[in-house]
C-alpha positions as a Markdown table, in Angstrom:
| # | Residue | x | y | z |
|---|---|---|---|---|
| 1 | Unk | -17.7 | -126.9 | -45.1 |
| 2 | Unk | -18.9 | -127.9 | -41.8 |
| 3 | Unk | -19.5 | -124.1 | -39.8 |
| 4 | Unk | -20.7 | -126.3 | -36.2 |
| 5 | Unk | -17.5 | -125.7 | -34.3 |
| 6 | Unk | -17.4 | -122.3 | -35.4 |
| 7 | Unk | -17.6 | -119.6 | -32.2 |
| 8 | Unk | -19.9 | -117.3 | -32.3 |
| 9 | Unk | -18.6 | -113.9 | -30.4 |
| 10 | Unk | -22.1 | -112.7 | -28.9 |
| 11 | Unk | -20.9 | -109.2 | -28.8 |
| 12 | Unk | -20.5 | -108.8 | -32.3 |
| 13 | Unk | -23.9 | -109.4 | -33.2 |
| 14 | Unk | -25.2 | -107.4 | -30.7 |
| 15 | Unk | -27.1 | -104.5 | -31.7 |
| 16 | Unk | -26.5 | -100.9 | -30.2 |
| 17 | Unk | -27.8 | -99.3 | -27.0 |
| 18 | Unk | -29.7 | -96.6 | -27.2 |
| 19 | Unk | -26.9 | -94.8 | -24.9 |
| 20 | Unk | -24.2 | -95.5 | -27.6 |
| 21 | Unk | -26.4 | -94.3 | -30.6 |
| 22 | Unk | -27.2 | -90.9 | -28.6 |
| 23 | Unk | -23.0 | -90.4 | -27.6 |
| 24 | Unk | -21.8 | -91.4 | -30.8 |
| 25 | Unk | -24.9 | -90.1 | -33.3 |
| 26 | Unk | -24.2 | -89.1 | -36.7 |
| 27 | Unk | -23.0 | -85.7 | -36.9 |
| 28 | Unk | -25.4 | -82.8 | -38.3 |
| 29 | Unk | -25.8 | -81.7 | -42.2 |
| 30 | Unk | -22.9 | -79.5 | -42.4 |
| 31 | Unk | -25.2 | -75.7 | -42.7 |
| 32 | Unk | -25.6 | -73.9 | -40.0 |
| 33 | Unk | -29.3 | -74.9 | -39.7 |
| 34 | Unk | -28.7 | -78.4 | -39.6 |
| 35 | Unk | -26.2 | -77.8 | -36.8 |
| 36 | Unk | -28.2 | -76.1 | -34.8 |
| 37 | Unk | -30.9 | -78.6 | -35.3 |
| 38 | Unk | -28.5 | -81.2 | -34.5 |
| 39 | Unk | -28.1 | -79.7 | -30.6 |
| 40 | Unk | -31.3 | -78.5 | -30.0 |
| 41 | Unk | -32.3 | -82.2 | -30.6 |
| 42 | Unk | -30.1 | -83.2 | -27.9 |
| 43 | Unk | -30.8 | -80.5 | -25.3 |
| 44 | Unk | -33.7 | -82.2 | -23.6 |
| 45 | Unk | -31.5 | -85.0 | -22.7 |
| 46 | Unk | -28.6 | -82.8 | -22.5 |
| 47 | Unk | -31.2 | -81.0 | -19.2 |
| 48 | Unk | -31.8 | -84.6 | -17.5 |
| 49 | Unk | -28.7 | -86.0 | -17.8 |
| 50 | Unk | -26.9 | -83.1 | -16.3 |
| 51 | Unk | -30.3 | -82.3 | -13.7 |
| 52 | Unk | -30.4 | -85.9 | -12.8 |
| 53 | Unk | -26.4 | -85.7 | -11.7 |
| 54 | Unk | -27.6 | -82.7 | -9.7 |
| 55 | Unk | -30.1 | -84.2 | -7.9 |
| 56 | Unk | -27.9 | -87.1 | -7.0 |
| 57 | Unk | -25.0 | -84.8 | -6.2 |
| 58 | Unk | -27.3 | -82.5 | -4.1 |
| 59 | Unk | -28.8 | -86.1 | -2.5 |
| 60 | Unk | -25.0 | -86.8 | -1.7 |
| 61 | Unk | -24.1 | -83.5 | -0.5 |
| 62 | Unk | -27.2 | -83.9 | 2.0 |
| 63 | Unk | -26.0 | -87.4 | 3.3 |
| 64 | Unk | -22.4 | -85.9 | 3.5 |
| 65 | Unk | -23.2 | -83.2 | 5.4 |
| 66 | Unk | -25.3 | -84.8 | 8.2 |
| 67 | Unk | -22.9 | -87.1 | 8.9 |
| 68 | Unk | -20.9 | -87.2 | 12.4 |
| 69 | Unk | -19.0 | -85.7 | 13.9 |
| 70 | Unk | -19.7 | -82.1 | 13.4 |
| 71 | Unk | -22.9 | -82.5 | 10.9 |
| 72 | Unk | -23.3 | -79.6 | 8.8 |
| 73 | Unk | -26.8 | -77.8 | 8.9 |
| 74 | Unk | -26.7 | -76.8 | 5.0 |
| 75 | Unk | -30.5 | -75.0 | 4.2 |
| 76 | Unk | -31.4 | -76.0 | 0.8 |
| 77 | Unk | -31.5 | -72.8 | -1.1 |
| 78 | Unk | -33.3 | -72.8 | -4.4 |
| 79 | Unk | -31.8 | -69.9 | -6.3 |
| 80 | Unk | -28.3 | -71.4 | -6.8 |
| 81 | Unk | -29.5 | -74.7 | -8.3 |
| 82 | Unk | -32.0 | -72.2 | -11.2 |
| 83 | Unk | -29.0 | -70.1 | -11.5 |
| 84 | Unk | -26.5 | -73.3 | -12.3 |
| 85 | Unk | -29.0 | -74.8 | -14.9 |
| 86 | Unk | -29.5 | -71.4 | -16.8 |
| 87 | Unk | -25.3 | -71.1 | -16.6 |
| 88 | Unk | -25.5 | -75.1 | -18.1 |
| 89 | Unk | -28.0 | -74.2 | -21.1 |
| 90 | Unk | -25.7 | -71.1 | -21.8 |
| 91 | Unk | -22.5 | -72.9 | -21.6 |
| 92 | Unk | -24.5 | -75.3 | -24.0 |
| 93 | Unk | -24.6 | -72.8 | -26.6 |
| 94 | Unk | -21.0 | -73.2 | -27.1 |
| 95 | Unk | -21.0 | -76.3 | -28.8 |
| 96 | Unk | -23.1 | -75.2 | -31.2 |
| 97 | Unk | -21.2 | -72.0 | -32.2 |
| 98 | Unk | -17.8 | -74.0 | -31.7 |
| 99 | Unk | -18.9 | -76.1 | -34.9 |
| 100 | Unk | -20.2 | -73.6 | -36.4 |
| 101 | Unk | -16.9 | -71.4 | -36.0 |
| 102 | Unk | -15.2 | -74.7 | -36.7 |
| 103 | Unk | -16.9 | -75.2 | -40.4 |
| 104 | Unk | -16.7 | -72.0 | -41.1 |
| 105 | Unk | -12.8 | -72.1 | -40.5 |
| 106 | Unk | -12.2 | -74.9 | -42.4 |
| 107 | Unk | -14.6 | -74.2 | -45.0 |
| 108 | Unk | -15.8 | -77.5 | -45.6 |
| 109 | Unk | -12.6 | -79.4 | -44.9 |
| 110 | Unk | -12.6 | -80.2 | -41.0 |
| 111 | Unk | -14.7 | -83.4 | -40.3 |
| 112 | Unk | -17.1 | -82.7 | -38.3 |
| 113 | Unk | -17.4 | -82.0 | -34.7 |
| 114 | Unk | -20.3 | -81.8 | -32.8 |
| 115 | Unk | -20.6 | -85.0 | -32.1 |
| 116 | Unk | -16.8 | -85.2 | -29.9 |
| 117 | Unk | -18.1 | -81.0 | -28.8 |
| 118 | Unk | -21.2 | -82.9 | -27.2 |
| 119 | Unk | -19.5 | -85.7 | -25.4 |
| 120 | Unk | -16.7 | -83.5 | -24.3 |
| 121 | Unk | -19.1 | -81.0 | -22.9 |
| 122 | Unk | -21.5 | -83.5 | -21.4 |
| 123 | Unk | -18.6 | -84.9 | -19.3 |
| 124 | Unk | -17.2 | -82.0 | -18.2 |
| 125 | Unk | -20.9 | -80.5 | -17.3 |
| 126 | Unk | -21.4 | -84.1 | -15.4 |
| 127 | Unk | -18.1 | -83.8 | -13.7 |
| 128 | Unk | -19.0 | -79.9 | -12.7 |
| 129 | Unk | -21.7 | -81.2 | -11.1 |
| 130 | Unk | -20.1 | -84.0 | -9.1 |
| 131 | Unk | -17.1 | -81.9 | -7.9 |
| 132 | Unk | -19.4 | -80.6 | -4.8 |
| 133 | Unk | -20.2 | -83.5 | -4.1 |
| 134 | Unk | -16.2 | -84.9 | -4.0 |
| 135 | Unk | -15.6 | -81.8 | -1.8 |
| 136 | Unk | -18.2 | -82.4 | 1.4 |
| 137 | Unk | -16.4 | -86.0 | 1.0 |
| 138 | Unk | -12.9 | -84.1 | 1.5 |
| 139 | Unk | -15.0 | -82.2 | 4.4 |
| 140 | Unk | -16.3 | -85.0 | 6.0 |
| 141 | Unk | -12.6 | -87.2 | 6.0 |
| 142 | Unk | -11.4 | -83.5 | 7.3 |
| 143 | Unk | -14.0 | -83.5 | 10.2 |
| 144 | Unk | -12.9 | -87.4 | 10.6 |
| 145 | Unk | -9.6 | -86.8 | 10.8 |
| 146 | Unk | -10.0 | -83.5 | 13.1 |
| 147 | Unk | -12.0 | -85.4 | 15.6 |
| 148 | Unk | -8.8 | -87.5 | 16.3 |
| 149 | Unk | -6.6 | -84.8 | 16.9 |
C-alpha cells in the first residue's frame, strides 16, 4: 500500500504544552493526603498566575486612571493588594476541602474533582482580578461621555 498521498494532520502529532498538562493534570490519589498534596503542588503557580493578573490589572488601572479628561490621582496603597493575596490563598483552600468533602460524600464513587475545582477557581480568581480593571474602563467611557454633555 502506497502511504505518500496520505495527509499528515500536524496537530495530532503534536505533543502537549506545558499549559495544557498543568490545567488538565491527572487528578490526585484519592486520600486525603494525596489531595492535599495534589494542590499544594499547584499553589506556587496558582500565586503567579493570579499575582501576575494583578500586576497587569493594577498596570491597567494606572493607565486608565491618568487618562483625560478628568485623570484620576489614585495613590498606590499597599495594604489592599497583601490583604487580597492572603483572601486568594484562603479562598484556595476551598478546593481542597471541596474534594475532600466531595470523596467523602461519595465514598469512592464520584470521579474525581480537583482537577475541574482548580480550573474553575483559577478563572474565577483571574476574572476577580480583572473586574477593576473593566470598571476604571466603564469610568473612563463615563468621564468620555460626561465631557460631551
Amino acid at each position: 500500500m502506497d502511504h505518500s498521498l496520505d495527509v499528515v494532520d500536524p496537530y495530532l502529532e503534536q505533543e502537549t504544552h506545558s499549559l495544557v498538562d498543568f490545567l488538565y493534570a491527572p487528578p490526585a490519589p484519592r486520600t486525603v493526603p494525596g489531595i492535599i498534596k495534589w494542590w499544594e503542588s499547584r499553589r506556587l503557580q496558582y500565586n503567579f498566575i493570579v499575582g501576575g493578573t494583578g500586576v497587569v490589572s493594577l498596570a491597567a488601572i494606572r493607565v486608565l486612571s491618568s487618562l483625560p479628561p478628568d485623570p484620576l490621582h489614585i495613590p498606590y496603597i499597599w495594604q489592599p493588594i497583601v490583604a487580597y493575596g492572603v483572601l486568594a490563598n484562603l479562598c484556595y483552600l476551598l478546593g481542597p476541602m471541596g474534594e475532600i468533602a466531595v470523596e467523602k460524600l461519595g465514598r469512592g464513587k464520584i470521579l474525581p474533582t480537583g482537577p475541574g475545582f482548580f480550573r474553575m477557581g483559577l478563572t474565577f480568581s483571574v476574572g476577580l482580578t480583572l473586574l477593576p480593571t473593566l470598571l476604571f474602563a466603564v469610568d473612563w467611557g463615563l468621564r468620555i461621555l460626561r465631557s460631551f454633555f
